[in-house]
C-alpha positions as CSV (number, residue, x, y, z in Angstrom):
1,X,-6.5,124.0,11.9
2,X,-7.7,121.3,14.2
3,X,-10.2,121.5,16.7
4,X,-10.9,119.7,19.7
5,X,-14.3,119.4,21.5
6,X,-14.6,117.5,25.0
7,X,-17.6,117.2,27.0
8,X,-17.7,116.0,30.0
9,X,-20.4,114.7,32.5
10,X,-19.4,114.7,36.1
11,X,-19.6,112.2,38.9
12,X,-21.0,114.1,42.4
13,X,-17.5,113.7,43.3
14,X,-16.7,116.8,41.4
15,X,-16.9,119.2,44.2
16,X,-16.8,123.0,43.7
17,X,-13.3,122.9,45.1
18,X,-12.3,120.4,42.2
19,X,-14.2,122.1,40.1
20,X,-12.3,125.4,40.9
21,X,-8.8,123.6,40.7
22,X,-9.7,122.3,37.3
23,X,-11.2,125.7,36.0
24,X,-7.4,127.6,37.1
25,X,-5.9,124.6,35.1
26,X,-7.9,124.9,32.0
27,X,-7.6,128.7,32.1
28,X,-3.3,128.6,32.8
29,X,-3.5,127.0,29.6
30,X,-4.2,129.6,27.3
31,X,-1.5,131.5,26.1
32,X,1.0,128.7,27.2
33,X,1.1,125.6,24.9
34,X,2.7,125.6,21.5
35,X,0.4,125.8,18.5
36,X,-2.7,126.5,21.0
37,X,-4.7,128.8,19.1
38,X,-7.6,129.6,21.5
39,X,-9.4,127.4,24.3
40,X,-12.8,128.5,25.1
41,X,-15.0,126.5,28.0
42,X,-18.0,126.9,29.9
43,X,-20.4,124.5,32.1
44,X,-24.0,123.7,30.6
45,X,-26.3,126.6,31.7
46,X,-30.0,124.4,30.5
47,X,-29.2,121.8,32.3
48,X,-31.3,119.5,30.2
49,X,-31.6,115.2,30.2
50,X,-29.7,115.4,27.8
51,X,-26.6,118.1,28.5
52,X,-23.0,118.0,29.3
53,X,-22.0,119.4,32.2
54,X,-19.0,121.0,30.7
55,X,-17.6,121.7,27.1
56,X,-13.7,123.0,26.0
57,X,-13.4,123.9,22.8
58,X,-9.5,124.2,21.8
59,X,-8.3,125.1,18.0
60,X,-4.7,123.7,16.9
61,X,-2.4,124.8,14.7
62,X,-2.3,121.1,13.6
63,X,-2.3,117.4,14.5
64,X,0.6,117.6,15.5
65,X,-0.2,120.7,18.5
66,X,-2.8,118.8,18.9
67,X,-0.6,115.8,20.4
68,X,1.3,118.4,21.6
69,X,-0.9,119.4,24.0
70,X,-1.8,116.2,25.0
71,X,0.7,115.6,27.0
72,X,2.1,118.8,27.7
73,X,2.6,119.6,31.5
74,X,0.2,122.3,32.0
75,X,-2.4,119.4,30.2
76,X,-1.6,116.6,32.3
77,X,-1.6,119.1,36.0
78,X,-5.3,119.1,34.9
79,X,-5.9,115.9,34.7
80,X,-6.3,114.3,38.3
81,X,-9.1,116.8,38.9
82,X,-11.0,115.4,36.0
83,X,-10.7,112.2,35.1
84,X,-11.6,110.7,38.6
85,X,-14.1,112.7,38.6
86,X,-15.8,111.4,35.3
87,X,-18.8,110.2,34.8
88,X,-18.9,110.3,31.1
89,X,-16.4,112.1,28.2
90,X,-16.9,112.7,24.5
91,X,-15.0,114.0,22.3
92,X,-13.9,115.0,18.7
93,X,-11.5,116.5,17.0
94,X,-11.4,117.8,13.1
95,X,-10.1,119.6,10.5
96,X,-11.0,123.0,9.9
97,X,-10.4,124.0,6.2
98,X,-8.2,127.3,5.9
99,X,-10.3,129.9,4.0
100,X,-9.5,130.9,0.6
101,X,-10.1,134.1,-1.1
102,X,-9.9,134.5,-4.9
């Protein structure tokens, strides 16, 4: 399994309207890309120096529904609400070990 962590900071051009577009779009994903195990999300609540203002956290099935989703067209009707809006984005994807039993 894969998973992939974005964070993003936002630029004050992320208005709550945007941000409501972009939330719809994130959440009409799930369920509705191939090899999309889960997508969880959520703003920063601490609101610390040094928080994000908003983290997904998507598992795969593999790299390959990773890339997938990528540019899948439920993915990319998200992406003019976000990336415009950008201040900052970090993220990282890895492999999460299947667990064995004996």
């Amino acid at each position: 399994m894969i998973r992939h962590i974005v964070m993003f900071r936002w630029k004050a051009s992320f208005t709550d309207d945007i941000r409501q577009q972009w939330v719809r779009g994130l959440e009409g994903m799930i369920g509705n890309i191939p090899g999309m195990i889960q997508l969880v999300h959520g703003a920063d609540i601490l609101k610390t120096e040094r928080s994000w203002d908003h983290v997904i956290i998507a598992d795969f099935e593999s790299a390959r529904a990773l890339e997938i989703y990528n540019t899948h067209p439920l993915h990319e009707a998200i992406k003019p609400y976000s990336l415009p809006n950008v201040e900052d984005l970090a993220y990282v994807d890895f492999e999460i070990p299947e667990k064995r039993t004996s």
